[in-house]
C-alpha positions as CSV (number, residue, x, y, z in Angstrom):
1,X,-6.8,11.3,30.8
2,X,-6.2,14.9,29.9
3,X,-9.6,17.1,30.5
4,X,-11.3,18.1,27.7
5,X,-12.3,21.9,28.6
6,X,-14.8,23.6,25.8
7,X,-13.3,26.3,24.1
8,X,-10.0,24.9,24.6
9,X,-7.3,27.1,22.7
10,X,-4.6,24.4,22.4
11,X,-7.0,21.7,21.2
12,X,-8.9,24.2,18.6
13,X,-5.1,25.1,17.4
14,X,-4.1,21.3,16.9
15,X,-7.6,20.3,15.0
16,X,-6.8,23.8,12.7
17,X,-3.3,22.5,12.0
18,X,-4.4,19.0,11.2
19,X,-7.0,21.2,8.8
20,X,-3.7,22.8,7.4
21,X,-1.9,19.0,7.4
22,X,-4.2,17.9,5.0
23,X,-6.0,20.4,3.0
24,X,-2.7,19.9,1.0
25,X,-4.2,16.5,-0.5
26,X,-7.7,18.5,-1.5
27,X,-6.0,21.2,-2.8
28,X,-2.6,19.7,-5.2
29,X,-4.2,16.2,-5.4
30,X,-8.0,16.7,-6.4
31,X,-8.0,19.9,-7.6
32,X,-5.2,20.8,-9.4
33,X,-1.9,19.2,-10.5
34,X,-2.5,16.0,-10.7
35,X,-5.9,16.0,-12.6
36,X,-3.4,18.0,-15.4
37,X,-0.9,15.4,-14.7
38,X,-2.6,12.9,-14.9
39,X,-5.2,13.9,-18.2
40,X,-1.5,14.4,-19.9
41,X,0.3,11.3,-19.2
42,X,-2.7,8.8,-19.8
43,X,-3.7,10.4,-23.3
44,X,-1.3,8.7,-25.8
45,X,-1.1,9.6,-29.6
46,X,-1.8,5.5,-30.2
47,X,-5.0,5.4,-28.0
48,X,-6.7,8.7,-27.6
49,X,-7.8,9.1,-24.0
50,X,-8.2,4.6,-23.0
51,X,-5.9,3.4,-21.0
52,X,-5.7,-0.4,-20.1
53,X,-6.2,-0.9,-16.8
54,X,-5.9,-4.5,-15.5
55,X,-6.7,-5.0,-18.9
56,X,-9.6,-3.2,-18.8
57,X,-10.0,-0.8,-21.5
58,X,-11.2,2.4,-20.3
59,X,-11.2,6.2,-20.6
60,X,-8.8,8.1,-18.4
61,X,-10.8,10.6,-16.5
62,X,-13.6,7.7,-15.8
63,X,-11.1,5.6,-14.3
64,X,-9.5,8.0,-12.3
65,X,-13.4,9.1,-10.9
66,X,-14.5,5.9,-10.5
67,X,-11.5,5.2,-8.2
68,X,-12.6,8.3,-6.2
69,X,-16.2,7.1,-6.2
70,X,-15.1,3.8,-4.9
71,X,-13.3,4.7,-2.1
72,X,-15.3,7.3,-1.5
73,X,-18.5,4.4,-0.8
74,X,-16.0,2.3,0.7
75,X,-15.4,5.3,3.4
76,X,-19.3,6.2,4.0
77,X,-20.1,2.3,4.3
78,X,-17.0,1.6,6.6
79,X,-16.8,4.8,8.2
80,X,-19.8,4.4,10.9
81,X,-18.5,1.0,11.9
82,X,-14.7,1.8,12.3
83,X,-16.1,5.3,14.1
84,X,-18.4,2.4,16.5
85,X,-15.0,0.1,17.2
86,X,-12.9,3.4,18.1
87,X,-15.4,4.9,20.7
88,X,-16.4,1.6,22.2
89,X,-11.9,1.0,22.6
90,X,-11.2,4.6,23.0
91,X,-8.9,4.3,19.4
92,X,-9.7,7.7,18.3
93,X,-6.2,9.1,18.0
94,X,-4.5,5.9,16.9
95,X,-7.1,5.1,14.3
96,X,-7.0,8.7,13.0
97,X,-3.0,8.4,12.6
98,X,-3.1,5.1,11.0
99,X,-5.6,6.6,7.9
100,X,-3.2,10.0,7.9
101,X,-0.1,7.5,7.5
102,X,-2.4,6.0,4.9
103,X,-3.1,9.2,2.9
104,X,0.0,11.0,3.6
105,X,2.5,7.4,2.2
106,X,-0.3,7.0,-0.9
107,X,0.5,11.1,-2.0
108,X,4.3,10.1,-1.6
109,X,4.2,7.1,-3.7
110,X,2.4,9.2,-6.4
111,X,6.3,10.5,-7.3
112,X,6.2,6.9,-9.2
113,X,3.5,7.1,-10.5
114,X,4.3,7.3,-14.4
115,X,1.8,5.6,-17.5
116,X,3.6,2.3,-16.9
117,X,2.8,2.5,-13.8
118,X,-0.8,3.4,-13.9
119,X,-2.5,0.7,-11.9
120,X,-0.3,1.4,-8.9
121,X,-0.8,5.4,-9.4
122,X,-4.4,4.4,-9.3
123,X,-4.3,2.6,-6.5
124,X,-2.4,4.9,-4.5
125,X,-4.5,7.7,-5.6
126,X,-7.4,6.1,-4.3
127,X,-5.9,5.4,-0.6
128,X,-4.8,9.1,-0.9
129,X,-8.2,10.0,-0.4
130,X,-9.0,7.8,2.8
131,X,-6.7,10.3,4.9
132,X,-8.9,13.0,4.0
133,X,-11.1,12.7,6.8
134,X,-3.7,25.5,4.4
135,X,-2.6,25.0,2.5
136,X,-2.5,27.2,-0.2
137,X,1.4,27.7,1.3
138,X,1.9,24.6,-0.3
139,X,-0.1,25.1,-3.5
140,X,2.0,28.3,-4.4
141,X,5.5,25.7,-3.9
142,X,4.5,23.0,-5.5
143,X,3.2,25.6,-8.8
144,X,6.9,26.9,-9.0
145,X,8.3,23.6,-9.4
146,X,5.6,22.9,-11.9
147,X,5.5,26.0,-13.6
148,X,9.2,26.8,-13.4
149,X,11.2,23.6,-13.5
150,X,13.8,25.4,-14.9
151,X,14.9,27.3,-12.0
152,X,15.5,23.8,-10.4
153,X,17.5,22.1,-13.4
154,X,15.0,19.8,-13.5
155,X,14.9,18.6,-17.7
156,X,12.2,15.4,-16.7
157,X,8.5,16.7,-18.0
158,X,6.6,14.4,-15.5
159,X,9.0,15.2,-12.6
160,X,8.1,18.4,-11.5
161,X,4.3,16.9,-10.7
162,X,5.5,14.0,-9.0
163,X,7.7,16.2,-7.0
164,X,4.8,18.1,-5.9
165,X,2.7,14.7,-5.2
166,X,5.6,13.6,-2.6
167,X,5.4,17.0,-0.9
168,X,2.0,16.6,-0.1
169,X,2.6,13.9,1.7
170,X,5.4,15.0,3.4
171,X,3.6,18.2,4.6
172,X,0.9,16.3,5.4
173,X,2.8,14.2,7.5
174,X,5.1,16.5,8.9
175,X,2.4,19.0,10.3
176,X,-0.1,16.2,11.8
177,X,2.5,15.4,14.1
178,X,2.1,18.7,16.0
179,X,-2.3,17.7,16.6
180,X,-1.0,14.3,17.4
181,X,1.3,15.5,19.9
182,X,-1.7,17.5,21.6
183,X,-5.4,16.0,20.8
184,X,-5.9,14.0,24.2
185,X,-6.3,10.1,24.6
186,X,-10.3,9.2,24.2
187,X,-10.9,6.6,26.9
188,X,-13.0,3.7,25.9
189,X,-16.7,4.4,26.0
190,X,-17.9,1.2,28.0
191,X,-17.0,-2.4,29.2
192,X,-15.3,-4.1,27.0
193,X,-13.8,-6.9,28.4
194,X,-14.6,-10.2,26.8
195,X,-16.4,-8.6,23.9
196,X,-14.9,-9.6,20.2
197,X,-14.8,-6.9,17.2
198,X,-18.0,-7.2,16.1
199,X,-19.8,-7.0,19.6
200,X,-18.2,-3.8,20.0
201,X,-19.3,-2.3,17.2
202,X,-22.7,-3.7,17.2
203,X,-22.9,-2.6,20.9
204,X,-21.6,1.0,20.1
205,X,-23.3,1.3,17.2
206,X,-26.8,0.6,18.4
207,X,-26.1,2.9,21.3
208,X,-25.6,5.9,18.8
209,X,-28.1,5.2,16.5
210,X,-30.6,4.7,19.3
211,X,-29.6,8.2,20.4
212,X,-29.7,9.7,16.7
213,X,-33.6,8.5,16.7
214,X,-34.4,11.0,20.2
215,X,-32.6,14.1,18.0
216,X,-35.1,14.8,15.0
217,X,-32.6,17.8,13.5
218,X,-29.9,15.3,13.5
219,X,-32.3,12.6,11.5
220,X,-32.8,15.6,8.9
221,X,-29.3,16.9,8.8
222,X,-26.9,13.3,8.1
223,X,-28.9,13.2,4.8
224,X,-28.8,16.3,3.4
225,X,-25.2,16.7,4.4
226,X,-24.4,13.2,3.0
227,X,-25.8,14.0,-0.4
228,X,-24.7,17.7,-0.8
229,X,-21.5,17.1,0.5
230,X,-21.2,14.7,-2.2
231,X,-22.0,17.0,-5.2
232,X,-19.7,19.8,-3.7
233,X,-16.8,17.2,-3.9
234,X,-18.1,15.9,-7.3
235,X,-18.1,19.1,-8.6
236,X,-14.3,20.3,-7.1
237,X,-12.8,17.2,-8.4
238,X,-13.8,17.0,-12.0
239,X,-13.6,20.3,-13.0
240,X,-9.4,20.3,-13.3
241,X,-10.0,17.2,-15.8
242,X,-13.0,18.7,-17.7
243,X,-11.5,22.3,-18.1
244,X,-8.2,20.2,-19.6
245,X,-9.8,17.8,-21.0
246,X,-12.8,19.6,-23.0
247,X,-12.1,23.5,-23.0
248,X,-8.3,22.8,-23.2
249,X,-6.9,25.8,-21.1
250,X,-3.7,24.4,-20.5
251,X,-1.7,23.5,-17.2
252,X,-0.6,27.4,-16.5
253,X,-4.4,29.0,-17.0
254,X,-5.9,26.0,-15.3
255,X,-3.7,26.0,-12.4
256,X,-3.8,30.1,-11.9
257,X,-7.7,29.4,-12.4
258,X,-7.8,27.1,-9.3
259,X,-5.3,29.0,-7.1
260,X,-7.5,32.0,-7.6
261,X,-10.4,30.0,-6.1
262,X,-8.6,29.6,-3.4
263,X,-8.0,33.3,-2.8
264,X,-11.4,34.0,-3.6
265,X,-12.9,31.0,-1.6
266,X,-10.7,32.9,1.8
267,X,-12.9,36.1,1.0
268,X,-16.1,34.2,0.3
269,X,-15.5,32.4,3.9
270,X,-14.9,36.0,6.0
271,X,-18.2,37.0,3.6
272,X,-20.1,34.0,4.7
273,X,-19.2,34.7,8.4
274,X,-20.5,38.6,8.2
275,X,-23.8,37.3,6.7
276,X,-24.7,35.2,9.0
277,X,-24.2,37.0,12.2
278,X,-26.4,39.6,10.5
279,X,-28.7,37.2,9.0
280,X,-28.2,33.4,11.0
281,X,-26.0,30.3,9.8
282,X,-29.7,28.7,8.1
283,X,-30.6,31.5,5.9
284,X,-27.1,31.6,4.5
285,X,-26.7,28.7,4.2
286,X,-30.3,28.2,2.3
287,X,-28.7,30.8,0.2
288,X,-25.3,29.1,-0.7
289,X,-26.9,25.9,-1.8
290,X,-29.5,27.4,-4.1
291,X,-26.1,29.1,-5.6
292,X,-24.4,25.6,-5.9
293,X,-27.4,24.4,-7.4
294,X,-27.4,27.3,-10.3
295,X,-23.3,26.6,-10.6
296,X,-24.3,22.9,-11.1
297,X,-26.8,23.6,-13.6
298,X,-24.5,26.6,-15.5
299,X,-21.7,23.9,-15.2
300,X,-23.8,21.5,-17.7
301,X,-24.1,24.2,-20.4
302,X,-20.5,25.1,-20.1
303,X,-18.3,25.6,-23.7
304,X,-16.0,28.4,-23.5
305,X,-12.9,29.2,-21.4
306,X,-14.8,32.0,-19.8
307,X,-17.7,30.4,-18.7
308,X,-15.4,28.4,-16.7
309,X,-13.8,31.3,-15.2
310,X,-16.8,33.0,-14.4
311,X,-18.2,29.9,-13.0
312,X,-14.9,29.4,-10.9
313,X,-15.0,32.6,-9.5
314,X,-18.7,31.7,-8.3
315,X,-17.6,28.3,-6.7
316,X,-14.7,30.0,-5.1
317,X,-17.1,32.7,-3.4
318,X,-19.4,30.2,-2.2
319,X,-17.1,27.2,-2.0
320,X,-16.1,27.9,2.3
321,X,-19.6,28.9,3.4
322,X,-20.7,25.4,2.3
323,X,-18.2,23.4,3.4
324,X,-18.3,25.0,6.9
């Protein structure tokens, strides 16, 4: 087995291009074209805004979050066990590209994704998000083909989005290659032979949680991070639909709106950094959640087009230092 050296250079370049494989799904995916894409195809003259899912009759934008919200529990319930299984067989690496294949296939099979096809658009958008655990390269692409389908020839309203949707999955399959080909083999954390699935996990997991209970800041941190990670995500992936949906800027402003939080959020991050080597990571960061909080609270009172901007500008100042 390769050694793992601290501070390695090669191994911090491979986990920031795996960053850069799959920031592509956050960034086209949840936060901008296909929320437009997908508020415009599911709203029909003949029903409004319900769409019939499996026969269930249902408003678009609740479907699409109550996918998201179910895998989303599926991942934090799963996730600790599947985490147990790969230390306990050293599977890191191959059960990390078997959930990228996942994610990166699910984006590409969004290019079908059409109202007819809504349950398996669903579905796929759903897996999408179990391989999410810059690109802005990609972001600025995929908006010329959206914005400018002319230039392409391209006469097909929906295909300039799903054209985007099976980029992202390309890119993101295309650059993991390059961490796969470096990150080192994990060997197997303890004796394993004879031991079925779930003795492994049970074994494994006990063994972490017993060490979680002797680490007190770690016991307060999972928590917090669980829940607050959770509204920052809530809050990045319903805002495309809501500012189409409600204050009905329009695929072009909405789209410039959320690439510009990305420029901003860049700044915000080199900000965030400054601060707290002047100040410490704990008061800045005590700081950027009490601002999420106020953007949370602003974002129930929202009713105008520039309320969003405002408010967009805020989450894009604030949006690295918290996710960091």
């Amino acid at each position: 087995m390769e050694a793992i050296v601290k501070n390695n250079k090669k191994l911090i370049r491979s986990w920031a291009m795996f960053d850069w494989a799959n920031s592509a799904y956050n960034l086209v995916i949840t936060s901008t074209i296909f929320p437009v894409y997908y508020t415009a195809i599911t709203t029909t003259k003949e029903h409004g805004d319900v769409v019939d899912f499996f026969g269930l009759k249902i408003v678009n934008t609740a479907l699409s979050n109550f996918a998201l919200a179910a895998a989303y529990l599926l991942m934090s319930f799963s996730l600790p066990f599947i985490s147990s299984y790969a230390d306990a067989k050293g599977l890191k690496k191959p059960i990390m590209k078997f959930f990228t294949y996942v994610g990166a296939i699910s984006c590409m099979c969004l290019f079908f994704f059409k109202l007819d096809t809504l349950e398996i658009g669903i579905i796929c958008f759903a897996l999408a998000a179990m391989g999410y655990i810059g690109c802005v390269t990609l972001q600025i692409l995929c908006f010329i083909v959206v914005l400018k389908p002319e230039w392409f020839g391209i006469t097909d309203p929906s295909l300039p989005a799903r054209i985007s949707f099976l980029m992202v999955g390309l890119w993101w399959l295309g650059f993991s290659m390059i961490p796969f080909k470096y990150l080192p083999k994990i060997e197997a954390t303890g004796n394993n032979i004879g031991k079925s699935f779930v003795q492994n996990v049970r074994d494994e997991f006990s063994h972490v949680i017993h060490k979680i209970k002797g680490i007190p800041e770690i016991k307060q941190f999972l928590p917090a991070f669980f829940f607050y990670a959770i509204g920052v995500q809530t809050l990045m992936i319903v805002a495309s639909s809501f500012g189409e949906k409600i204050l009905h800027l329009g695929a072009e402003r909405l789209i410039a709106t959320i690439l510009l939080i990305q420029l901003v959020a860049i700044l915000g991050a080199f900000l965030m950094s400054y601060l707290s080597k002047l100040f410490g990571n704990i008061k800045v960061l005590i700081v950027v959640v009490m601002i999420w909080i106020a953007i949370c609270i602003a974002a129930f009172y929202l009713s105008t087009a520039m309320q969003f901007y405002i408010i967009a500008a805020l989450v894009g100042l604030v949006m690295g230092g918290i996710q960091s």
